[in-house]
Each structure stands twice: as C-alpha cells, then as structure tokens.
Gaussian input, Z-matrix of N, CA and C with variables (Angstrom, degrees):
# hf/3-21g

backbone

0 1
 N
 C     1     B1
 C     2     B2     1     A1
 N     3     B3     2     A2     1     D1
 C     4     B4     3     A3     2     D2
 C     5     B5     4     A4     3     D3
 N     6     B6     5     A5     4     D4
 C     7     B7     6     A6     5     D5
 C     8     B8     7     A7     6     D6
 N     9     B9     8     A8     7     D7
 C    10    B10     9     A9     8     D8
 C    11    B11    10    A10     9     D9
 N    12    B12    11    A11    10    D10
 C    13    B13    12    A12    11    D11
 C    14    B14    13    A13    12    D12
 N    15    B15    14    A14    13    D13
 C    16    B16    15    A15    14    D14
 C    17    B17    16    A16    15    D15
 N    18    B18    17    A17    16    D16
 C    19    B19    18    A18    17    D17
 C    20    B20    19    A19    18    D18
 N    21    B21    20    A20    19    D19
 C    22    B22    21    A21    20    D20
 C    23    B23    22    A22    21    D21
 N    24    B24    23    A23    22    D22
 C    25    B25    24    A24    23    D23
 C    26    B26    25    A25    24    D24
 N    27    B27    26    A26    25    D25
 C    28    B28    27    A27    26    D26
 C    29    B29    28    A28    27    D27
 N    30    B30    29    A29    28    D28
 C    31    B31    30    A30    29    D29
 C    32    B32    31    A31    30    D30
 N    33    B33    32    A32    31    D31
 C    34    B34    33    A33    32    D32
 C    35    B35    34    A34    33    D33
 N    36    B36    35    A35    34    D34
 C    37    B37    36    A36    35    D35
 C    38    B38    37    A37    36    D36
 N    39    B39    38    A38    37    D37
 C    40    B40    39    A39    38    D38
 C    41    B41    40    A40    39    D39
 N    42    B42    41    A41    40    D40
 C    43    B43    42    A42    41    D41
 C    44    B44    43    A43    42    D42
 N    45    B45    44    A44    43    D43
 C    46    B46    45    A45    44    D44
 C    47    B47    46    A46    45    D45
 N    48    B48    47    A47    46    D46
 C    49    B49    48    A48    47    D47
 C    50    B50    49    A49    48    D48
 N    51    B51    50    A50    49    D49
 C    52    B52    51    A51    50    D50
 C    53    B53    52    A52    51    D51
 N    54    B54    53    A53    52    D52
 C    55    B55    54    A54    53    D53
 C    56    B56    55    A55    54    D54
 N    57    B57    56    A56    55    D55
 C    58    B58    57    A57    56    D56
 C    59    B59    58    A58    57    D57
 N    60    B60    59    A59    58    D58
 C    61    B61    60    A60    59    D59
 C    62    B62    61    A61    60    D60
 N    63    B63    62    A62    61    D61
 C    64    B64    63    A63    62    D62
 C    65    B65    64    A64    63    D63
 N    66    B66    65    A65    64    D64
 C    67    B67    66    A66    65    D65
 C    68    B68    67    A67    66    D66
 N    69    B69    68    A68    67    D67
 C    70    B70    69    A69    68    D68
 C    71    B71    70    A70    69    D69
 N    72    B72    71    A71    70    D70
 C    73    B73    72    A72    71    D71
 C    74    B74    73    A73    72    D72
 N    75    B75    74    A74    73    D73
 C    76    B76    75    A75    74    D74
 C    77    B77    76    A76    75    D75
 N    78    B78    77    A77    76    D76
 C    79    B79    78    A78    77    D77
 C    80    B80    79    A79    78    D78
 N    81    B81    80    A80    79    D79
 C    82    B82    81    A81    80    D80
 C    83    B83    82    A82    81    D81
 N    84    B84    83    A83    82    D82
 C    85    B85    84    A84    83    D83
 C    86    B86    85    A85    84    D84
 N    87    B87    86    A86    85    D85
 C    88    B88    87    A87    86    D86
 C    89    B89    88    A88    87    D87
 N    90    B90    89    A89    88    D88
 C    91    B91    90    A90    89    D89
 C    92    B92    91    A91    90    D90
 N    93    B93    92    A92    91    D91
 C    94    B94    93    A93    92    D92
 C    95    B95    94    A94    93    D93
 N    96    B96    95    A95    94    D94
 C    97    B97    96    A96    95    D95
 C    98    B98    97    A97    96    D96
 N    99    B99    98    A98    97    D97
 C   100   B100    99    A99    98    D98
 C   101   B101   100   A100    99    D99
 N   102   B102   101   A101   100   D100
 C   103   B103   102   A102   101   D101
 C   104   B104   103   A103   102   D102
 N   105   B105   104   A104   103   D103
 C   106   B106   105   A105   104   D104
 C   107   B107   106   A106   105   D105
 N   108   B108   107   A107   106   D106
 C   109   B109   108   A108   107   D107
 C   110   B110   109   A109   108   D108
 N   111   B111   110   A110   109   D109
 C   112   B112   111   A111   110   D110
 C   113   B113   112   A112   111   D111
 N   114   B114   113   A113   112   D112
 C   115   B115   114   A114   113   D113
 C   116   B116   115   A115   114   D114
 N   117   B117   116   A116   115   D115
 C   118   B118   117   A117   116   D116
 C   119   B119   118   A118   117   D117
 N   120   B120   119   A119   118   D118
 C   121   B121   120   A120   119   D119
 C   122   B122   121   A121   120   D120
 N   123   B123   122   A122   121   D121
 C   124   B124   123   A123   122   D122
 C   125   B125   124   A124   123   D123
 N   126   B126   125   A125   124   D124
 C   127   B127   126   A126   125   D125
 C   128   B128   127   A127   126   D126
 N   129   B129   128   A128   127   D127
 C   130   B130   129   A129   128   D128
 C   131   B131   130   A130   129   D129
 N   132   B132   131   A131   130   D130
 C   133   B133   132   A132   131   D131
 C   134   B134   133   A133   132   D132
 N   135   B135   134   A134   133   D133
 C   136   B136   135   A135   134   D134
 C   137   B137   136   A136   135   D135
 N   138   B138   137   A137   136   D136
 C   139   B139   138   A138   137   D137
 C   140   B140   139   A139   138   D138
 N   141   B141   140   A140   139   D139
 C   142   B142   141   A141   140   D140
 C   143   B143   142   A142   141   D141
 N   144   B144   143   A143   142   D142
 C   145   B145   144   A144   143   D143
 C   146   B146   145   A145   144   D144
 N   147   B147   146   A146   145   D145
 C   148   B148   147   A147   146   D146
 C   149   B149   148   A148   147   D147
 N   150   B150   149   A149   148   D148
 C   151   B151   150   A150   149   D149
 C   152   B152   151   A151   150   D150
 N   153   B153   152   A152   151   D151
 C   154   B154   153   A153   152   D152
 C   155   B155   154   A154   153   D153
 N   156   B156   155   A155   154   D154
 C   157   B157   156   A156   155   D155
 C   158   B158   157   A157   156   D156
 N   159   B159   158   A158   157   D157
 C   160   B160   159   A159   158   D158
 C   161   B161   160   A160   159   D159
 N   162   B162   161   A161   160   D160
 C   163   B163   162   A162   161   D161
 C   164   B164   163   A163   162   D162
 N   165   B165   164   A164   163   D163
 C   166   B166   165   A165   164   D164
 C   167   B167   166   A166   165   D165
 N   168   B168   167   A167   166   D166
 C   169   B169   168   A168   167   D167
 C   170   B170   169   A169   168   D168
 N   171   B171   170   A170   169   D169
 C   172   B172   171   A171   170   D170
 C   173   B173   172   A172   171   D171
 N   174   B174   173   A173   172   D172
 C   175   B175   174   A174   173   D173
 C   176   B176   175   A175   174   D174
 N   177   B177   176   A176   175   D175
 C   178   B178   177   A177   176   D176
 C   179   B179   178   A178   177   D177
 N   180   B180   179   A179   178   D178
 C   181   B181   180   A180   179   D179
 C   182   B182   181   A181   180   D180
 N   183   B183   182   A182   181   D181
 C   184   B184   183   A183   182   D182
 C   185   B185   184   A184   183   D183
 N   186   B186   185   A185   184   D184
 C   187   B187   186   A186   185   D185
 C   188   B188   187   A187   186   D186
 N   189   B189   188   A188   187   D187
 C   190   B190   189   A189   188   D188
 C   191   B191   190   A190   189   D189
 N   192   B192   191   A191   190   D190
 C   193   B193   192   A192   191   D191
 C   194   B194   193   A193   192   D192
 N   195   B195   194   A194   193   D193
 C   196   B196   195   A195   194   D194
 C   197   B197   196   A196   195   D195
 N   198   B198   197   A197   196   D196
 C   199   B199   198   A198   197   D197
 C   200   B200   199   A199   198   D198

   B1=1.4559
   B2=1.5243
   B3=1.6842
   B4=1.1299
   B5=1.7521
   B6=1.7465
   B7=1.3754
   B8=1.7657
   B9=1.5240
   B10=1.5477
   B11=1.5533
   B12=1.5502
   B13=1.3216
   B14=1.3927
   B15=1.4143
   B16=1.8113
   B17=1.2228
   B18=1.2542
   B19=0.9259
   B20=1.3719
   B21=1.1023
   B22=1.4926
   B23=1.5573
   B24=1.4684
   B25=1.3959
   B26=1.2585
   B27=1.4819
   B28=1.7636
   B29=1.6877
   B30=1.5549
   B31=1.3138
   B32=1.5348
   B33=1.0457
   B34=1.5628
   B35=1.3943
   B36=1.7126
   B37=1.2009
   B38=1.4809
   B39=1.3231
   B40=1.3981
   B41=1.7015
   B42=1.1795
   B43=1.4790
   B44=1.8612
   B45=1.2755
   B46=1.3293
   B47=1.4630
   B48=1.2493
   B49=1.8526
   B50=1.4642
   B51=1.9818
   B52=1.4188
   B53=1.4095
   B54=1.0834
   B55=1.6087
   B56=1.5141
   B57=1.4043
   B58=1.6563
   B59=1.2147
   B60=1.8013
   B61=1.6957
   B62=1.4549
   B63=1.4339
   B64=1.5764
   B65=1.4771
   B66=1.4207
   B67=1.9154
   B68=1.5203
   B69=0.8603
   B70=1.3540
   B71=2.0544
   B72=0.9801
   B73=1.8978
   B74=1.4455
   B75=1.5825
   B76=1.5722
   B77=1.6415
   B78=1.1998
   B79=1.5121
   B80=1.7418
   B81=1.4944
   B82=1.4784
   B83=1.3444
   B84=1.3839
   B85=1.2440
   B86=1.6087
   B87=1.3223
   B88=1.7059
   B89=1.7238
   B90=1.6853
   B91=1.7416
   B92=1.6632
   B93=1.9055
   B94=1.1957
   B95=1.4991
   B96=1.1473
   B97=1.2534
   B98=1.7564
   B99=1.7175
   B100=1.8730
   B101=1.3036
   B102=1.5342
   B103=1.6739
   B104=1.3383
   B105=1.1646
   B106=1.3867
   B107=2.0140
   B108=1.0451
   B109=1.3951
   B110=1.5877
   B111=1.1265
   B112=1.6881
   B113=1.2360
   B114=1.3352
   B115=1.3816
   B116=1.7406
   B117=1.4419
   B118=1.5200
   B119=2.0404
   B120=1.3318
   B121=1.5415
   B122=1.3816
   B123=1.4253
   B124=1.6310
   B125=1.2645
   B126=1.2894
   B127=1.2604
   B128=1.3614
   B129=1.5814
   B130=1.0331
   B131=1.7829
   B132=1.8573
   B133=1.7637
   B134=1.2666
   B135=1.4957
   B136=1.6884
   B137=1.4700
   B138=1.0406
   B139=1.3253
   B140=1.4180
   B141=1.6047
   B142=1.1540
   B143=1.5997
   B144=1.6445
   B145=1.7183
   B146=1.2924
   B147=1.2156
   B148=1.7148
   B149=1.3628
   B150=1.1227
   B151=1.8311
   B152=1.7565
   B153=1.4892
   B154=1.7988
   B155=1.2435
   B156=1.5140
   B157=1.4780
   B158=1.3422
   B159=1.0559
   B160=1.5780
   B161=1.6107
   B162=1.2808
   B163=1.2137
   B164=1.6128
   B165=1.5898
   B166=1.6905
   B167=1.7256
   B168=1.5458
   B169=1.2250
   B170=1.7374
   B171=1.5000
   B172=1.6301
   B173=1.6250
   B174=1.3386
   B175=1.6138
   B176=1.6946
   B177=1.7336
   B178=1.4563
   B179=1.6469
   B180=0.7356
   B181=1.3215
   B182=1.9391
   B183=1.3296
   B184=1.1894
   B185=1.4722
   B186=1.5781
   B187=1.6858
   B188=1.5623
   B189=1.6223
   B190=1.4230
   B191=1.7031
   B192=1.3572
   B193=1.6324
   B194=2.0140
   B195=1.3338
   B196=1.7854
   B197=0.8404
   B198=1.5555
   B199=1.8716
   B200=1.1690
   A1=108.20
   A2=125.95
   A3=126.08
   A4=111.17
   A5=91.97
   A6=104.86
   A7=118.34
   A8=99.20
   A9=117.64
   A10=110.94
   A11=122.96
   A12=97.90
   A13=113.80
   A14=109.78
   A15=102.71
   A16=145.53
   A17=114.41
   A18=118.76
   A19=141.78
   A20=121.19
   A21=141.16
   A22=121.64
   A23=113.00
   A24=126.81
   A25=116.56
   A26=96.44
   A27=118.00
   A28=83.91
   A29=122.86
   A30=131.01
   A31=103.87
   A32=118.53
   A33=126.31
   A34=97.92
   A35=130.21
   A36=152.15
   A37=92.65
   A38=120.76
   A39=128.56
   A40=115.11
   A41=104.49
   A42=113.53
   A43=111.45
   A44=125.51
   A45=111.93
   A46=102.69
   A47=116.88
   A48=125.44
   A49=87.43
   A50=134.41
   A51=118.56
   A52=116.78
   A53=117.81
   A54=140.10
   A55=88.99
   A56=109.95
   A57=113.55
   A58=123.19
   A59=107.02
   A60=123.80
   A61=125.94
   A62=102.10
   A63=140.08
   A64=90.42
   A65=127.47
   A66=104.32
   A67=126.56
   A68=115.31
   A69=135.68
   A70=102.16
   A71=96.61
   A72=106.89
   A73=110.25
   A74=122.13
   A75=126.99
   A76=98.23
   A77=93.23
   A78=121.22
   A79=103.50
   A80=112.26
   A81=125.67
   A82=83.18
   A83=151.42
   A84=150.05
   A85=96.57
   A86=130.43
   A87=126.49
   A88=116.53
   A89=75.88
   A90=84.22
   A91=124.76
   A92=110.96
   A93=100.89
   A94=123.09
   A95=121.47
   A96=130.48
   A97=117.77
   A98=87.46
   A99=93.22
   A100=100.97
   A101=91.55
   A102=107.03
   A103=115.60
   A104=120.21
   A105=132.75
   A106=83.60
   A107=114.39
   A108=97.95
   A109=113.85
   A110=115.23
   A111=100.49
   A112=119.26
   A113=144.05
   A114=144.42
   A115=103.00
   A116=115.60
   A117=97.50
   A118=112.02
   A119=108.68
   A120=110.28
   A121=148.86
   A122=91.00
   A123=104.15
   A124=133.99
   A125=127.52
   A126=112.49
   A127=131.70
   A128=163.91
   A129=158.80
   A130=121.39
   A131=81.13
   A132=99.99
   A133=127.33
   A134=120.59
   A135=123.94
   A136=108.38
   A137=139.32
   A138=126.09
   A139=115.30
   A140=111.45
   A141=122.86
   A142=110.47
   A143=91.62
   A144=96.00
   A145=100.78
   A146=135.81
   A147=131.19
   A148=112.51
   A149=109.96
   A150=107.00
   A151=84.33
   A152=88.70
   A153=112.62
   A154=81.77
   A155=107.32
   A156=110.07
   A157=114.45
   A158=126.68
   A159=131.79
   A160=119.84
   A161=135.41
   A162=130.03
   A163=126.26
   A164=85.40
   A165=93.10
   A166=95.96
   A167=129.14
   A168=118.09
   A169=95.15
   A170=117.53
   A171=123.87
   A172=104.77
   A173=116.02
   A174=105.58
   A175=105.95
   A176=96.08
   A177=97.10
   A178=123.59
   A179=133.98
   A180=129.45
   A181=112.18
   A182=94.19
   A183=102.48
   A184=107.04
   A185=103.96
   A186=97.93
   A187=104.48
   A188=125.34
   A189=130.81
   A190=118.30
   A191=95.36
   A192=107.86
   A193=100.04
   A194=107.49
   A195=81.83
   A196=160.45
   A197=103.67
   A198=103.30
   A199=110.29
   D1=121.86
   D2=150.05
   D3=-28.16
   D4=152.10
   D5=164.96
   D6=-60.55
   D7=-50.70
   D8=169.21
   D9=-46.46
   D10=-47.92
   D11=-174.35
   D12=-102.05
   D13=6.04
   D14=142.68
   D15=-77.73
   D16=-17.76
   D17=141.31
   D18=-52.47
   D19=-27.15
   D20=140.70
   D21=-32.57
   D22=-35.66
   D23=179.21
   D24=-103.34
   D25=137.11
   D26=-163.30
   D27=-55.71
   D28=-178.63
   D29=170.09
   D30=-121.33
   D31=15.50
   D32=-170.33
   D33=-118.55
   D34=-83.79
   D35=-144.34
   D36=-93.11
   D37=-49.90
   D38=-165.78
   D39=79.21
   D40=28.38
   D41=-178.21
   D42=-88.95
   D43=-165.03
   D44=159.37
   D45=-87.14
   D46=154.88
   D47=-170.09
   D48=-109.29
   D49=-11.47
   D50=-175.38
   D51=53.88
   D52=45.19
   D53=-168.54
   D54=-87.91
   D55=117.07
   D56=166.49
   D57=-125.79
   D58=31.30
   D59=154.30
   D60=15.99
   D61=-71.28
   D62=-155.35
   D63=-92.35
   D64=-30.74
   D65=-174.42
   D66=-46.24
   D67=-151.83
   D68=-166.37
   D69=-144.08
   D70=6.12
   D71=166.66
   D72=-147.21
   D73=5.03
   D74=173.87
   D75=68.07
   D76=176.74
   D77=-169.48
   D78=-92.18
   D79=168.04
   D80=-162.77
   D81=-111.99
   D82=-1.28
   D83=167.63
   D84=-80.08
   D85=-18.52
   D86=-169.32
   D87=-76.55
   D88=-23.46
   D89=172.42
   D90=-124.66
   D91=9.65
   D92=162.40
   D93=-91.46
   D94=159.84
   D95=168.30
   D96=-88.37
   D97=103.88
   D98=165.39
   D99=-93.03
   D100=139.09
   D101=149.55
   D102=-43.37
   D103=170.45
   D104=-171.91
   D105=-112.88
   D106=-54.11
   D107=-172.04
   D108=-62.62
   D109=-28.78
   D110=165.03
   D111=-80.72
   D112=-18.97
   D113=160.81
   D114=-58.80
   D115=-50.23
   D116=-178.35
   D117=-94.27
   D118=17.15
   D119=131.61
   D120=-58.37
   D121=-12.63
   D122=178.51
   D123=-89.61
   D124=168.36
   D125=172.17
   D126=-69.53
   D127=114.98
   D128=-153.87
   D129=-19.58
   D130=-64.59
   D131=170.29
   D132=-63.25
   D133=-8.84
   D134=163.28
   D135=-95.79
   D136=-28.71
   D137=172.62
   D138=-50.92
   D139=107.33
   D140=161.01
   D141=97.75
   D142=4.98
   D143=174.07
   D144=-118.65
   D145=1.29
   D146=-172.01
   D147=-151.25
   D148=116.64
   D149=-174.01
   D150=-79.80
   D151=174.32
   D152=-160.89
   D153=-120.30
   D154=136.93
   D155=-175.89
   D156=-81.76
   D157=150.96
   D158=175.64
   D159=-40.07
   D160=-27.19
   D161=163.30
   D162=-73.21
   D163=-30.94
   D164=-168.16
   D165=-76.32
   D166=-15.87
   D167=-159.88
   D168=-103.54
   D169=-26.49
   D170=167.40
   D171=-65.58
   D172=-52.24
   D173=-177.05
   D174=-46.61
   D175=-61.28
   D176=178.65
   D177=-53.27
   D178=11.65
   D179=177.28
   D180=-132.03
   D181=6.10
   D182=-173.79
   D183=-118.79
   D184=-11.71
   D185=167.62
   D186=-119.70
   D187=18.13
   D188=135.89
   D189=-52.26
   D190=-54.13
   D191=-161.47
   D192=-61.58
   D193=-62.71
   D194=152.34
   D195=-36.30
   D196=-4.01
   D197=-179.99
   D198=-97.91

C-alpha cells in the first residue's frame, strides 16, 4: 500500500476515513472535534498521518458519554 492510500485508512477501523486533505474545500475532519483521548489511543506513527473516520470518532464519543 502507498503512503497516499494509507492515509486514506482510518487507523482504528481500517476502513477509508474519505480524508479530502489535499482538496480545494479541505477535509470534514477540519471541522470535527476529536477527543484528545482517542488521538492519544493511537499508535505514535499515525498521529497526524491518518484522520479517524467519522464513525470511529462518533462511536468513540458515544461510549464516553456513558461513563
């Protein structure tokens, strides 16, 4: 796998995260809010190289709000 199309992949789910970084209207990651505790869930080498796809960051925040 290219670097480019790993980046493409969530670092959680391993799905596509639909990361559109590189557009010309930015990515839908520019305006969600990650936790900080799921960003420092990750592995070292994905921080800041793989957006977290939008489900994996709603699940995660949706099995916070239960605790």
């Amino acid at each position: 796998m290219s670097e480019f199309e790993s980046n493409l992949v969530c670092p959680i789910c391993k799905t596509n995260n639909y990361c559109k970084v590189n557009s010309k209207t930015g990515c839908w990651c520019f305006d969600e809010k990650v936790p900080k505790a799921l960003i420092d869930s990750l592995a070292t080498d994905a921080i800041n190289k793989h957006c977290i796809c939008i489900n994996c960051i709603k699940n995660f925040k949706a099995s916070q709000s239960k605790q």
